[in-house]
C-alpha positions as MATLAB code, in Angstrom:
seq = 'XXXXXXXXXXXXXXXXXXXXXXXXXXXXXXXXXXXXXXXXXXXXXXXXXXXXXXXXXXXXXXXXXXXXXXXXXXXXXXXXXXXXXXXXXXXXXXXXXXXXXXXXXXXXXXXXXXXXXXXXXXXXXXXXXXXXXXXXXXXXXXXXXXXXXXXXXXXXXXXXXXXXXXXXXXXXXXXXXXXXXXXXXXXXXXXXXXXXXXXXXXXXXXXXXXXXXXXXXXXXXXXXXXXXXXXXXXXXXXXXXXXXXXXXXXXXXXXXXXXXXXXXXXXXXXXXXXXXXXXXXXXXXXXXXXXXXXXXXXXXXXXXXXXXXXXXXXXXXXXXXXXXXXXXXXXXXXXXXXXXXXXXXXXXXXXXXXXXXXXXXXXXXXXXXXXXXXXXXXXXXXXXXXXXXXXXXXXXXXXXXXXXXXXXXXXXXXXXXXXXXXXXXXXXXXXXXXXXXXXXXXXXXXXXXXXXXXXXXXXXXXXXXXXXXXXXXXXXXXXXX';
ca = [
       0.000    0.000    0.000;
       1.156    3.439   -0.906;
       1.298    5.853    2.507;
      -0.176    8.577    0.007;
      -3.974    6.257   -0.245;
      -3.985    7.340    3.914;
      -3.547   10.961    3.584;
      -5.818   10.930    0.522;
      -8.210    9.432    2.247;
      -8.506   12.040    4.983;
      -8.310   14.492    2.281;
     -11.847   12.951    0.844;
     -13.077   14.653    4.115;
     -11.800   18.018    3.821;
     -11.238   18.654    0.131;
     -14.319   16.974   -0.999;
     -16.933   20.140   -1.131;
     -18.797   19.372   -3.900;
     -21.858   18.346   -1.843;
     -21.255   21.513    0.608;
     -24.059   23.308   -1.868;
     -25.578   20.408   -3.623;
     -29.023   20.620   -1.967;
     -29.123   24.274   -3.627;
     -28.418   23.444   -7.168;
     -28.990   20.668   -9.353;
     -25.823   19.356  -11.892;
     -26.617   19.935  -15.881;
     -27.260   16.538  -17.830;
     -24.604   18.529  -20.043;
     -21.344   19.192  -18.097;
     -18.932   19.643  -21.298;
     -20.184   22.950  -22.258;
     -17.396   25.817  -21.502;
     -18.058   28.627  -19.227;
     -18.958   32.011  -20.423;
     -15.786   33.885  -21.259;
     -17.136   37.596  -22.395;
     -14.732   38.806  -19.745;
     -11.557   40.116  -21.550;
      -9.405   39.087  -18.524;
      -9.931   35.780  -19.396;
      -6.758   33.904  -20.339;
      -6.106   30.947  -23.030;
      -7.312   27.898  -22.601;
      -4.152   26.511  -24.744;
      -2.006   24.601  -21.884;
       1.586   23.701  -22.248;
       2.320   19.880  -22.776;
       3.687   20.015  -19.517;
       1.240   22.555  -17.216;
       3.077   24.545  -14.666;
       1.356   23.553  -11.212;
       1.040   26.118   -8.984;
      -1.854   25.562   -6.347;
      -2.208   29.415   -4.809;
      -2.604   30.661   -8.214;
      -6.011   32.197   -8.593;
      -8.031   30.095  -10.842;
     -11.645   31.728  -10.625;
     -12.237   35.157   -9.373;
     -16.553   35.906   -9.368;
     -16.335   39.641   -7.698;
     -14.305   39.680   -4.526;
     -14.068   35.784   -4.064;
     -11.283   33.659   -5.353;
     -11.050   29.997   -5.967;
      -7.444   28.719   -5.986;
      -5.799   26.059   -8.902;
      -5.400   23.917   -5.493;
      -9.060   23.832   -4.636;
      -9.805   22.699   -8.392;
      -7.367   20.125   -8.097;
      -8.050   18.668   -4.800;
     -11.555   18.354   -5.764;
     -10.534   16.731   -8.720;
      -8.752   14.288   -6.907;
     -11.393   13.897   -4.869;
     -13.607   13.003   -7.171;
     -11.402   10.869   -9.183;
     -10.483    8.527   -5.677;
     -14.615    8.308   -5.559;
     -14.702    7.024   -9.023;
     -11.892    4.663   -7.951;
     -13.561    3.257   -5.043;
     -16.788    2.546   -6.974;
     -14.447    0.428   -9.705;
     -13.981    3.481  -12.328;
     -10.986    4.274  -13.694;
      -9.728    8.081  -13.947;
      -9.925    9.541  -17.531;
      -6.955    9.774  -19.083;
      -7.575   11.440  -22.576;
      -7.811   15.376  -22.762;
     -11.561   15.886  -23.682;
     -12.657   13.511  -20.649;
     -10.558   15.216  -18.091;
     -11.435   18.480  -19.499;
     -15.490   17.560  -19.135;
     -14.532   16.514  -15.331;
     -12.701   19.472  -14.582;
     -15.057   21.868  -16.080;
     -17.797   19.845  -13.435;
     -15.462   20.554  -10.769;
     -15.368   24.147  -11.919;
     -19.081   24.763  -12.229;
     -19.794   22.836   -8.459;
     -16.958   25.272   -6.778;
     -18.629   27.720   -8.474;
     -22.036   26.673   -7.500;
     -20.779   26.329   -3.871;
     -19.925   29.955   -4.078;
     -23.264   31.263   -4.251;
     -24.262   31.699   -0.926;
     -21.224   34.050    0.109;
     -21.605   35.957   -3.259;
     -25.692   36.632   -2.956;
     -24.851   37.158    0.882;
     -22.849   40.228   -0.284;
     -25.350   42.008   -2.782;
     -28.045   41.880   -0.622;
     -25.911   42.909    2.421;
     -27.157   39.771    4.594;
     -24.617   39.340    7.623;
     -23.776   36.879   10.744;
     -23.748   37.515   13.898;
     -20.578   37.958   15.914;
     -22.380   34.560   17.755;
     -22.835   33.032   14.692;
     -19.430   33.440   13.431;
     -18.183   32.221   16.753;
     -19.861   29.010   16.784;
     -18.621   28.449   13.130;
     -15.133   29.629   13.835;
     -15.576   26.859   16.926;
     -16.943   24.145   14.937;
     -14.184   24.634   12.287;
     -11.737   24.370   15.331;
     -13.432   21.012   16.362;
     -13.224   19.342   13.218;
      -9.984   20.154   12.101;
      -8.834   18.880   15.541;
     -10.641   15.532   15.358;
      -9.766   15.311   11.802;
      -5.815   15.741   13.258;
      -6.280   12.886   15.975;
      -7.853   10.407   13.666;
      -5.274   10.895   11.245;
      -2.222   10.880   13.988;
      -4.424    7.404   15.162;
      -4.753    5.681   11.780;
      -0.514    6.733   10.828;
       0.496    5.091   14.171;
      -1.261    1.982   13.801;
       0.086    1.505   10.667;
       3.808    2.905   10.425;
       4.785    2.016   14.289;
       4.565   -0.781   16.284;
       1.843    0.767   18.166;
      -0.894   -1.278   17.158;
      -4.923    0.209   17.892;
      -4.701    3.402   20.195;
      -7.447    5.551   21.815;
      -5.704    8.605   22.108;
      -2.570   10.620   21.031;
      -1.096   10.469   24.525;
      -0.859    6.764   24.772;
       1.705    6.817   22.010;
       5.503    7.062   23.159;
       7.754   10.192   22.053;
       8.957    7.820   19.576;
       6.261    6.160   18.027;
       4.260    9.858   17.797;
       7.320   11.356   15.865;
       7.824    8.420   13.574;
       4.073    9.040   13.079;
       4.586   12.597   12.250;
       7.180   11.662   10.170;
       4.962    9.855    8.006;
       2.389   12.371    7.682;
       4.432   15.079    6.657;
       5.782   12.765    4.006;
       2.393   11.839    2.817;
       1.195   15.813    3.003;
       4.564   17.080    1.050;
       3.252   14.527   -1.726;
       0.191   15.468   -1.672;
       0.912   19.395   -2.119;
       4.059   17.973   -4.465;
       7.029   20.295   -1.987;
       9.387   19.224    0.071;
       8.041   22.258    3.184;
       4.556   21.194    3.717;
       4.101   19.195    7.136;
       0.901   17.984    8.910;
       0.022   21.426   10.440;
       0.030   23.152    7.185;
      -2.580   20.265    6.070;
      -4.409   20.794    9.140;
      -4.401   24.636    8.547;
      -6.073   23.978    5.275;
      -8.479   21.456    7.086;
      -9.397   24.511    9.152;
      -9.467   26.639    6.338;
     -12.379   24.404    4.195;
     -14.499   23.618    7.462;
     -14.740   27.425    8.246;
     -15.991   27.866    4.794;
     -18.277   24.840    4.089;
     -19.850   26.513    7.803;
     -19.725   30.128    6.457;
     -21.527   28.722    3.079;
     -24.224   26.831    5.334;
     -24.881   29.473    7.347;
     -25.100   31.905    4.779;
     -27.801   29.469    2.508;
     -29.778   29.233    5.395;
     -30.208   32.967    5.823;
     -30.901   33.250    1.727;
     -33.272   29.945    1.692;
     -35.201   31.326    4.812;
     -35.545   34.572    3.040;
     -37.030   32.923   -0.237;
     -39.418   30.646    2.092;
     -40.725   33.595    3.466;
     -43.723   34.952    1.952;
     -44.252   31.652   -0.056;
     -47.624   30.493    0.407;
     -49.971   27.687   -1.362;
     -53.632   27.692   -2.716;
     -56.023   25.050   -3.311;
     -55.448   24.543   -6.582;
     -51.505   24.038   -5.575;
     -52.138   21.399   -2.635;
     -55.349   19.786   -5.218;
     -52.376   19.367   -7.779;
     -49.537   17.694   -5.156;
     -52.340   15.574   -3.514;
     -53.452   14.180   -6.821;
     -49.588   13.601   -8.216;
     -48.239   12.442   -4.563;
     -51.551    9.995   -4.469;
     -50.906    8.208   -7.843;
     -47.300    8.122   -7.040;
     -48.214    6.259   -3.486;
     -50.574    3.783   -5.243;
     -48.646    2.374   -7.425;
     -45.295    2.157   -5.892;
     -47.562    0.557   -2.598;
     -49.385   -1.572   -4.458;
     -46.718   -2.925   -6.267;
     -44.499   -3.210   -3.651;
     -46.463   -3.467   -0.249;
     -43.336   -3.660    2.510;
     -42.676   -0.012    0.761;
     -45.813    0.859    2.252;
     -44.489   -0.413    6.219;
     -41.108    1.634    5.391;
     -42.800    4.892    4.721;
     -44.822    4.341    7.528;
     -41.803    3.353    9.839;
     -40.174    7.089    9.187;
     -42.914    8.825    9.726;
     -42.815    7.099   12.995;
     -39.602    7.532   13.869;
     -40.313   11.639   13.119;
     -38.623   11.685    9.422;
     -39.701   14.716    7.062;
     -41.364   12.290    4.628;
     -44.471   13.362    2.530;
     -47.753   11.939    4.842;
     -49.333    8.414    3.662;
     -52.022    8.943    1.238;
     -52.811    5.113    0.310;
     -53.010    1.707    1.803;
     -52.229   -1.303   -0.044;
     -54.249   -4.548    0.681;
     -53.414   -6.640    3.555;
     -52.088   -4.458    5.913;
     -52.942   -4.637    9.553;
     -50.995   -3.574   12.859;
     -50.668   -6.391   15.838;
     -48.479   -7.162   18.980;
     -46.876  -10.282   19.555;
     -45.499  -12.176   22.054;
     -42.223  -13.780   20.951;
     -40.368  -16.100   23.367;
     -36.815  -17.090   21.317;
     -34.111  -19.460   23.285;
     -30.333  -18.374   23.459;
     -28.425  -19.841   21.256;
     -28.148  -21.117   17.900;
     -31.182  -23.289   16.312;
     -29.204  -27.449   15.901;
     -28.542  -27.352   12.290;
     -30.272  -30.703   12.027;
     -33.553  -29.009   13.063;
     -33.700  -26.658   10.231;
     -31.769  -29.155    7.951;
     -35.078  -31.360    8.841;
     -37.549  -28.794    8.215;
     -36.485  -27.928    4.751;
     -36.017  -31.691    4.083;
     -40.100  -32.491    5.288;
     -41.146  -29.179    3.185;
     -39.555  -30.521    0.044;
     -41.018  -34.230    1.132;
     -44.857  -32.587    1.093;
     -44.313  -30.796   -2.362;
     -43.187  -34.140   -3.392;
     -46.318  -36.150   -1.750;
     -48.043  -33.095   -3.442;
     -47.223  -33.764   -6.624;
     -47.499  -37.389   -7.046;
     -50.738  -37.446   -5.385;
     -52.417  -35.496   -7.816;
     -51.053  -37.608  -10.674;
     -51.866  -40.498   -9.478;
     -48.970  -41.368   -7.627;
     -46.075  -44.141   -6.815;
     -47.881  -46.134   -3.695;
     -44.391  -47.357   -3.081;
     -43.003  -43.651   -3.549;
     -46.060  -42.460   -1.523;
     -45.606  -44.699    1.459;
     -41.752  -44.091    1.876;
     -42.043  -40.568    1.884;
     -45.078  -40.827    4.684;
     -42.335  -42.742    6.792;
     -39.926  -40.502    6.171;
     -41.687  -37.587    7.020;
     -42.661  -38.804    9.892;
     -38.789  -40.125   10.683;
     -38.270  -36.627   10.650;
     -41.143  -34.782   12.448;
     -40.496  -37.222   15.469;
     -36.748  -36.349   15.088;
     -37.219  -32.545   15.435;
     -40.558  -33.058   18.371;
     -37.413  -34.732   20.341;
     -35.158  -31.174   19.553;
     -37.978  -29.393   20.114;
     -38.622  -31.166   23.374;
     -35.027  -30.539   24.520;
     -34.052  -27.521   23.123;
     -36.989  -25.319   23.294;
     -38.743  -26.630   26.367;
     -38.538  -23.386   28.487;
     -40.228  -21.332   25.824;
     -42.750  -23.475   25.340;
     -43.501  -23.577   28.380;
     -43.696  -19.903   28.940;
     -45.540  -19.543   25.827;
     -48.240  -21.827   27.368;
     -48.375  -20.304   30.533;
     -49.112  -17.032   28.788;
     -51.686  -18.502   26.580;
     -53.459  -19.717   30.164;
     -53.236  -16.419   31.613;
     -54.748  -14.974   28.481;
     -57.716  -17.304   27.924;
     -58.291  -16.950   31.722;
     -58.728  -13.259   31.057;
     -55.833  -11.263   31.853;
     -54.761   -8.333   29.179;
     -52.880   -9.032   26.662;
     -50.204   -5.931   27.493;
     -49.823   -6.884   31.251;
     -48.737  -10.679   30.048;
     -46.767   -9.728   27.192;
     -44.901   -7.567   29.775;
     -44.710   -9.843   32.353;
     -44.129  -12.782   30.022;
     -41.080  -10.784   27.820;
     -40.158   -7.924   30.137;
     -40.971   -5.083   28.030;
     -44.077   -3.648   26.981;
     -45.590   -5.094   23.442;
     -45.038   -3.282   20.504;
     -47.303   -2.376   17.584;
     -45.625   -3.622   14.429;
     -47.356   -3.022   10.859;
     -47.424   -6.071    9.107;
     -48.522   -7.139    5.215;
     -49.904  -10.371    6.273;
     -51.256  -11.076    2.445;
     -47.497  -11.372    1.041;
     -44.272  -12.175    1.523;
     -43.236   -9.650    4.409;
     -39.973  -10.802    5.416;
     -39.983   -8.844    8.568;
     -42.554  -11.437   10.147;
     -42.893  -15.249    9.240;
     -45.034  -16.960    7.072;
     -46.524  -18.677   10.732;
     -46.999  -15.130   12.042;
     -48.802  -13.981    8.232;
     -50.968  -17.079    8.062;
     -52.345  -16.422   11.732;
     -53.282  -12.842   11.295;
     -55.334  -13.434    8.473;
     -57.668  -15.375   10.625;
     -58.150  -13.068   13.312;
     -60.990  -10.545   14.262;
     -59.969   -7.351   15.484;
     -59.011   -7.443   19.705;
     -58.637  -11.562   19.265;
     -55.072  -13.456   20.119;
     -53.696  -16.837   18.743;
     -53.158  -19.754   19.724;
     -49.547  -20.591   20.757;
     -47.458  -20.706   17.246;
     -44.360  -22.253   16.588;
     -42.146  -21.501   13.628;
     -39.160  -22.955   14.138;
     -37.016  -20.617   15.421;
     -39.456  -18.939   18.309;
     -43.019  -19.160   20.349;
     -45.444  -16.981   19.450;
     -49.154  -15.591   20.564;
     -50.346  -13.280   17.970;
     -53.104   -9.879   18.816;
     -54.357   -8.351   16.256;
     -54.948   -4.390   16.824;
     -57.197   -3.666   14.047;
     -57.033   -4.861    9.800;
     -56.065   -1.014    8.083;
     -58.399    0.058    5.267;
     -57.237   -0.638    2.097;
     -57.731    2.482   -0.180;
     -57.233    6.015   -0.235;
     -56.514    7.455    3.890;
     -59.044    9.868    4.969;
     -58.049   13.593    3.942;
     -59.327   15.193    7.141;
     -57.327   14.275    9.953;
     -54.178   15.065    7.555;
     -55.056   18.219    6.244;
     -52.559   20.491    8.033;
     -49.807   17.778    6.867;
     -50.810   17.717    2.930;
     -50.416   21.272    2.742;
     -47.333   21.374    4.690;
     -46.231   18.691    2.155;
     -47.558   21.035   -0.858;
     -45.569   24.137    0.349;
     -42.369   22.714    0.992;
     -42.364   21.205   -2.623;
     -43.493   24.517   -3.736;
     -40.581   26.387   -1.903;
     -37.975   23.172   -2.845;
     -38.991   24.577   -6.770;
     -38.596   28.001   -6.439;
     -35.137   27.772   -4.636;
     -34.218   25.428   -7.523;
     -35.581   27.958   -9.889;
     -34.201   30.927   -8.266;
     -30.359   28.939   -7.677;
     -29.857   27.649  -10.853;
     -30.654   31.382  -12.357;
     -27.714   32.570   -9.745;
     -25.840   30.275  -11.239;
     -25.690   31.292  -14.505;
     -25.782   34.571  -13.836;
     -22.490   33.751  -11.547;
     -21.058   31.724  -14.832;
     -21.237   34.748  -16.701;
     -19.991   37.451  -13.920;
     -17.035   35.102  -12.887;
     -13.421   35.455  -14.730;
     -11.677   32.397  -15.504;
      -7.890   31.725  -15.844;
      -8.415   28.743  -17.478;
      -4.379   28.341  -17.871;
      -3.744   28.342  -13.964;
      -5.696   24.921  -13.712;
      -4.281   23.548  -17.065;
      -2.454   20.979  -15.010;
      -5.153   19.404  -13.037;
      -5.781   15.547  -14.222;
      -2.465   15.353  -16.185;
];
């Protein structure tokens, strides 16, 4: 392994900004077209066959901000060590580099917008604000510093897996040191750069991916504001959300359960506008030993399964009575084989189970035995009982379909655990009353109404930055070769 993947690696972290503004723009399907260059301080775009590299040079200037030929070219890298990791290979002919460094332009560019909009309209932070981002900067660039310092001395000393920078000796921390500077000198391709000029530059890209947050917050809040919805706007969401719900839950009813799990678990996901059939929500009581299942109890399951399609089969054409007979003796060979594991192995859960079936058919709630019984209070789980729901099994499926609403099943076994089975209540198939959701499908409606004009209005600032901003095309020449 080369010590320069380590150091890259961290560098992903830090250098890696092309998300920072992502959520503000959207890419073009097109990224080969060149930027605007009406700007007569724009330089060649004829490179040398060797570029000179020189990472402070200014690259892109847009007003009073500057983006460096090391910024480009980190993010290149960046990108390129993504493309790597998913199995890609980097391009290596000059029309494919050129189409991924003019990406990398446009996204720095992109990720620009905030600060530069900030400035025309004269929007400013706090002197708290800019103290918690100066802070936050701070903590990452420190924590970025001990993980690398962590990850170097594991690997370069005899050290082995450390906690924290002080359990490494004198020795071990500046042969670590040692190896970081090497990897960061690399990197920045001198022979003066050490780990604290890295770490300086950490600092340096945290502060700003903060600054940029902070500053698209203030400019999204102020396009938000004053951005209101009308029937006919919410009428037009409900009926394209709706037809979107139906047919992705209907083919696909366990999509139905996930939606339904992040709204529970207080996720900003669009409210549930359909139920597919077969839905219903229940509490169980499941009683599982420790330990693994004996292979030979599963092995025996699977073989009696395939031994009943096989009975199956012949019986309906006619059948071998010879054929017929062995497999009834071997099937039961089999089922006697795994009552004698069951016996053994699963005796004290079976024997809970039917204690809490006694208590339950004697009266007692269902909650106060599944609490006493388990130790924790039942929960409601949404289950598609008419389908393969791999969540539940197909003992826990087939017994819900026979229940009335409020009843509780018998004691079920399904190889791997005891279980007794409420049902809360079968959900309506069909379209989910509108009332009780109101307030939510208008919420819904008006943030996909603000989510399109901040894509409108960002993607015009971007263009409009395209054309103020002056590139020196030749100052970047080098990055990718």
């Amino acid at each position: 392994m080369k010590q320069t993947i380590r150091i890259l690696s961290a560098l992903l972290a830090a250098c890696l900004m092309l998300a920072a503004f992502g959520c503000l723009v959207k890419d073009d399907a097109d990224t080969t077209a060149l930027p605007p260059t009406a700007s007569p301080d724009v330089e060649s775009n004829d490179a040398p066959a060797v570029p000179a590299r020189d990472r402070n040079a200014v690259a892109i200037k847009l007003d009073e901000i500057e983006i460096t030929a090391g910024e480009i070219e980190d993010n290149y890298n960046s990108y390129m060590q993504m493309l790597s990791y998913y199995g890609m290979t980097a391009p290596t002919d000059d029309a494919s580099i050129k189409e991924y460094v003019q990406m990398i332009v446009e996204d720095l560019v992109s990720q620009q917008l905030p600060l530069w909009k900030a400035k025309q309209q004269g929007i400013e932070l706090s002197e708290e604000e800019l103290k918690k981002i100066d802070a936050d900067a701070h903590n990452d660039a420190d924590a970025e510093y001990t993980d690398l310092v962590l990850s170097y001395a594991s690997y370069f000393t005899d050290a082995g897996e450390v906690n924290d920078i002080s359990e490494l000796s004198e020795e071990q921390l500046a042969a670590t040191i040692e190896a970081l500077n090497a990897d960061v000198q690399t990197f920045y391709g001198d022979t003066t750069s050490d780990i604290d000029v890295y770490i300086s530059d950490a600092y340096d890209n945290y502060y700003k991916q903060y600054l940029i947050s902070a500053y698209a917050d203030k400019l999204r809040a102020q396009n938000d504001e004053g951005i209101t919805v009308d029937d006919e706007t919410i009428e037009a969401w409900y009926g394209n959300a709706f037809a979107e719900q139906k047919e992705l839950f209907d083919s696909d009813p366990t999509q139905y359960r996930a939606h339904h799990d992040n709204l529970t678990l207080g996720e900003n996901v669009d409210p549930l506008l359909y139920v597919p059939e077969g839905m219903a929500l229940i509490k169980l009581i499941t009683l599982t030993p420790d330990g693994e299942v004996p292979a030979s109890f599963s092995e025996n399951e699977q073989k009696m399964a395939d031994l009943e399609s096989e009975y199956g089969k012949l019986s309906l054409n006619g059948g071998n009575a010879e054929r017929l007979a062995a497999i009834s003796e071997e099937y039961a060979t089999l089922a006697e084989q795994n009552a004698s594991v069951e016996a053994e192995f699963f005796a004290k859960e079976r024997e809970a189970a039917d204690a809490a079936y006694t208590r339950l058919q004697a009266g007692e709630a269902f909650d106060a035995v599944a609490t006493d019984v388990t130790g924790a209070a039942p929960i409601v789980h949404l289950i598609w009982y008419a389908g393969e729901d791999y969540n539940f099994s197909e003992t826990v499926r087939n017994a819900v379909s026979t229940l009335a609403e409020g009843a509780y099943s018998e004691v079920l076994f399904d190889g791997e655990s005891y279980y007794i089975v409420c049902l809360v209540g079968h959900l309506t198939a069909g379209a989910v009353d509108r009332a009780p959701i109101a307030e939510a499908i208008a919420a819904a409606a008006a943030v996909e109404t603000r989510d399109a004009a901040w894509e409108e209005l960002t993607e015009a600032w971007k263009q409009e930055a395209m054309n103020a901003a002056t590139f020196h095309t030749d100052a970047y020449a080098y990055v990718g070769h």
